[in-house]
N, C-alpha and C positions, 0 to 999 in steps of 0.2 A: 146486182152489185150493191154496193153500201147506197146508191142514190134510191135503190127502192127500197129497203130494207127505212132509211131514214124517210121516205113519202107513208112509208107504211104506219110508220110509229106519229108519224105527223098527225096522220088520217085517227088510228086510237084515240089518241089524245084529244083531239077536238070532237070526236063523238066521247068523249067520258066527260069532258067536260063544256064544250062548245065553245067556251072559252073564258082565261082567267076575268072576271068584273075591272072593269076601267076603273073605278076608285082604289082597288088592290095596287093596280101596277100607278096606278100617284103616288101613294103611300110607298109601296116597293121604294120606286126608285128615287124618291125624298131622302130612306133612309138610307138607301145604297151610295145619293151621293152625300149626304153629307156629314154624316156619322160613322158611317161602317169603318173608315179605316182608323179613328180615331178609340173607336171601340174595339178594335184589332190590337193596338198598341197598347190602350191597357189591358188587353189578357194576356198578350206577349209579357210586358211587366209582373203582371200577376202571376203568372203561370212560372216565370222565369224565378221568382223567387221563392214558389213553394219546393219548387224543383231543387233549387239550391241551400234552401232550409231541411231538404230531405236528406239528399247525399251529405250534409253537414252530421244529421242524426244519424246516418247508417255508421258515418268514420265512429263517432262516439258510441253506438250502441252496439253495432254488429261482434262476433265471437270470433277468430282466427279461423279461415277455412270459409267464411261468407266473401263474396264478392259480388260488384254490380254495376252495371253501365252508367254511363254517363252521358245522358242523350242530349244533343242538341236540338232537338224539336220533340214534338209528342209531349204527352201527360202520362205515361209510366218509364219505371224505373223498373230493370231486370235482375232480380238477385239467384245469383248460385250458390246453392248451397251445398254443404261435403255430401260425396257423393252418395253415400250410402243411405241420405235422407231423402223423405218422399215428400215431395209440396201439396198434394191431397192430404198425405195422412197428417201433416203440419198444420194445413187449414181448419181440418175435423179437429184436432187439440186444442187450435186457438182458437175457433167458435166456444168450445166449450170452457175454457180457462182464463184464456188472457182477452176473450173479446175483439182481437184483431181478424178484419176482414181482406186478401186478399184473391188473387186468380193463379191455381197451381198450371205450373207453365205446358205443363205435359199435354193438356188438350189444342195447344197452339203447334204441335209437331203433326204430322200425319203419321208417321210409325211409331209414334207413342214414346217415345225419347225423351229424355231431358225430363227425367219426374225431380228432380233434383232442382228445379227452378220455378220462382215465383214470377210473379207480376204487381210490382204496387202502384198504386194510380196516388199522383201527389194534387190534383185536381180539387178537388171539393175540401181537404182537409187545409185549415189553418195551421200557424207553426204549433199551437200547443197541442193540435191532435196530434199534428205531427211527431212532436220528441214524444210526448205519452206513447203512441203506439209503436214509436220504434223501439224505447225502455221494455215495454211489453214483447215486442216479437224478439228483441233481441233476450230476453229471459228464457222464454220458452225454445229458441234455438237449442242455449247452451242447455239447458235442462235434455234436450235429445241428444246431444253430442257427445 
């Protein structure tokens, strides 16, 4: 049952490492209690506004026939695009043109579906990567459309 399956990984764990150093778990849990949740709320903040700096760039960049989620949690944004465009063959354009990087959605389906969607991660970029690279993907769109 799961009670030995969990002694068994117990038993792993202590022979790979015999166990975590006492000075680690002080530190751990120093910062677990008195920081972590304060460091939580500003990435919640942070994260919430690039997020909303993004879908702000998609409404002004994006072409007729683009559309894209609006996530309440997470660090990507889902764009669809018309259908008969492929988010591989868009990514290989814009490495080569426009410089925008994201994930063509097609390897996130198991039957291969959905080539017609991307993945933008609004995470690491600030708002000015932001507009630049939504002006950029959204050029190179309509230029395929």
């Amino acid at each position: 049952g799961a009670s030995e399956v969990i002694s068994r990984l117990v038993l792993m764990k202590q022979a790979a490492d015999l166990h975590s150093a006492t000075t680690n778990q002080i530190v751990t849990h120093h910062v677990a209690s008195t920081q972590f949740d304060s460091h939580v709320a500003k990435l919640r903040t942070t994260y919430q506004a690039r997020r909303d700096h993004l879908l702000k760039a998609l409404s002004r960049e994006m072409p007729e026939g683009v559309s894209w989620t609006k996530p309440e949690g997470g660090m990507f944004i889902w764009l669809t695009l018309p259908e008969a465009m492929d988010g591989a063959d868009l990514l290989a354009q814009s490495l080569q043109s426009e410089r925008v990087a994201f994930v063509p959605g097609r390897a996130f389906f198991a039957d291969g579906s959905n080539g017609n969607t991307i993945r933008l991660s609004f995470s690491c970029a600030d708002e000015a990567a932001i507009d630049e690279g939504m002006k950029r993907l959204g050029r190179l769109i309509r230029a395929q459309a």
